[in-house]
C-alpha positions as CSV (number, residue, x, y, z in Angstrom):
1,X,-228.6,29.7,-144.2
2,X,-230.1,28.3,-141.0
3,X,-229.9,24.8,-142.8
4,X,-226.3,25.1,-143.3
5,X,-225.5,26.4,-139.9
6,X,-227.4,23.7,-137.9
7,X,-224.1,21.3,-138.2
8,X,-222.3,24.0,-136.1
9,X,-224.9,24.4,-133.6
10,X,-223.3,21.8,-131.0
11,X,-219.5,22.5,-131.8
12,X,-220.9,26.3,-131.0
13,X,-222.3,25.4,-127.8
14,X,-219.9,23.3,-126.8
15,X,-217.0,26.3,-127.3
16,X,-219.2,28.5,-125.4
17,X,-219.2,26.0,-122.6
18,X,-215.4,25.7,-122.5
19,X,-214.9,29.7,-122.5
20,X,-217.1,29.9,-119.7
21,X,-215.2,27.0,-118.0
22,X,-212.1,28.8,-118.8
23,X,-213.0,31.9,-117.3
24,X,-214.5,31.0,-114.4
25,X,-211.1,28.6,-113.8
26,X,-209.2,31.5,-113.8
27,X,-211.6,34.4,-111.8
28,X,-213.9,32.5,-109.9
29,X,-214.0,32.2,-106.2
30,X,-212.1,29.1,-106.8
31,X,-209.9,30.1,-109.8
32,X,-206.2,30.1,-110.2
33,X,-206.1,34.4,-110.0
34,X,-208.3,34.3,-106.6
35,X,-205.7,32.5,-104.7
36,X,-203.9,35.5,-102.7
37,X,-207.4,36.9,-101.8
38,X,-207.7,33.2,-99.9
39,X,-204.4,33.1,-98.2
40,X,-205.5,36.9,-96.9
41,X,-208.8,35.4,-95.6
42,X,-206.8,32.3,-94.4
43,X,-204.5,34.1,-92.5
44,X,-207.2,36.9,-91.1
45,X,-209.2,33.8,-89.9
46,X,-206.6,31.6,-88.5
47,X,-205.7,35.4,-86.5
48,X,-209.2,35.3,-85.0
49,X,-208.9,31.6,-84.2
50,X,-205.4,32.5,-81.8
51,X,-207.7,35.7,-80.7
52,X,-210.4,33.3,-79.5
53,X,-208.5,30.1,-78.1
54,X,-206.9,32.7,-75.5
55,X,-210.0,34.2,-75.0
56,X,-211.6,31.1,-74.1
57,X,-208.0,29.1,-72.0
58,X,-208.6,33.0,-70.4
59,X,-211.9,32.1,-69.2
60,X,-211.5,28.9,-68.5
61,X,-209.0,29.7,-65.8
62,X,-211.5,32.7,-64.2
63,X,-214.5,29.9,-64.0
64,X,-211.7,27.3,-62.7
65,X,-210.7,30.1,-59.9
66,X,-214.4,31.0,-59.6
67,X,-215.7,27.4,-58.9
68,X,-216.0,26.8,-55.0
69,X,-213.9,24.2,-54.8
70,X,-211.0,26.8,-56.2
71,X,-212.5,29.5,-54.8
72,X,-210.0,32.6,-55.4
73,X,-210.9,35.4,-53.2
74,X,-208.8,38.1,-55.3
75,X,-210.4,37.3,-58.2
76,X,-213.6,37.2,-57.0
77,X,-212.9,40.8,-55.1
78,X,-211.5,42.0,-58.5
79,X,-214.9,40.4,-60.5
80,X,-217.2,42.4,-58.0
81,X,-214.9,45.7,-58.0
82,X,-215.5,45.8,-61.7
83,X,-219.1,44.5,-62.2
84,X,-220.2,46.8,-59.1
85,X,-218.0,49.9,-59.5
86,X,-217.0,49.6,-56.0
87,X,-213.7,50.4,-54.5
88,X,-211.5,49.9,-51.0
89,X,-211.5,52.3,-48.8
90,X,-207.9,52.3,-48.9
91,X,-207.3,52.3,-52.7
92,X,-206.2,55.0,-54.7
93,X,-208.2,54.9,-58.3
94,X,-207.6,56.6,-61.0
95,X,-210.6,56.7,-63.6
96,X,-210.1,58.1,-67.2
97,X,-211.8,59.5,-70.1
98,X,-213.3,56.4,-72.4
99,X,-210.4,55.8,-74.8
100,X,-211.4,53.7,-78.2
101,X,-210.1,50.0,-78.0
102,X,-209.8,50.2,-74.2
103,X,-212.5,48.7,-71.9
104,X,-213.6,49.9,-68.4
105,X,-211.4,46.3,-66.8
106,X,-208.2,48.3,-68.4
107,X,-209.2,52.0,-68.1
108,X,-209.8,51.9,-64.3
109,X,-206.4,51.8,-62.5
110,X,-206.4,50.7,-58.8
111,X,-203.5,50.0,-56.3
112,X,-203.4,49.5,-52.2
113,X,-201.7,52.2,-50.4
């Protein structure tokens, strides 16, 4: 029986080989059924890319104001308030309970009287 067979070996292989193409062409990480999970990612990661190029034109403008030649003295005051914990002697602050999402910059409320 083996003798008979061994004509069939390579067609054999050779189908094996194009159902595993197949397969993989439509469930692999590339494949034709895996393209909403992409667009998901896509659109998640081009949302963190606008999340970071504020964050960074943010900071750019704090080290522009923070460079001597542009020294701003409210921001400065406002750097050292928060990095320091200090207040004016003639501000009113409010301080609250740590909320989740919120950081100290947000959470501490402070206004001239």
């Amino acid at each position: 029986m083996p003798e008979r067979m061994k004509p069939y070996f390579p067609s054999v292989a050779l189908l094996l080989v194009f159902c595993y193409l197949g397969v993989q062409a439509l469930t692999g990480d590339r494949g034709l059924l895996g393209g909403h999970e992409r667009r998901l990612l896509l659109a998640e990661r081009e949302h963190q890319l606008a999340e970071l190029i504020e964050r960074r034109a943010d900071m750019e403008v704090r080290v522009r104001y923070l460079k001597t030649d542009h020294l701003s003295r409210d921001l400065l005051e406002e750097r050292a308030r928060a990095v320091l914990g200090f207040a004016d002697p003639r501000d009113y602050v409010i301080r609250v309970a740590d909320l989740p999402g919120v950081t100290a910059d947000q959470a501490s409320v402070s206004t001239r009287s």
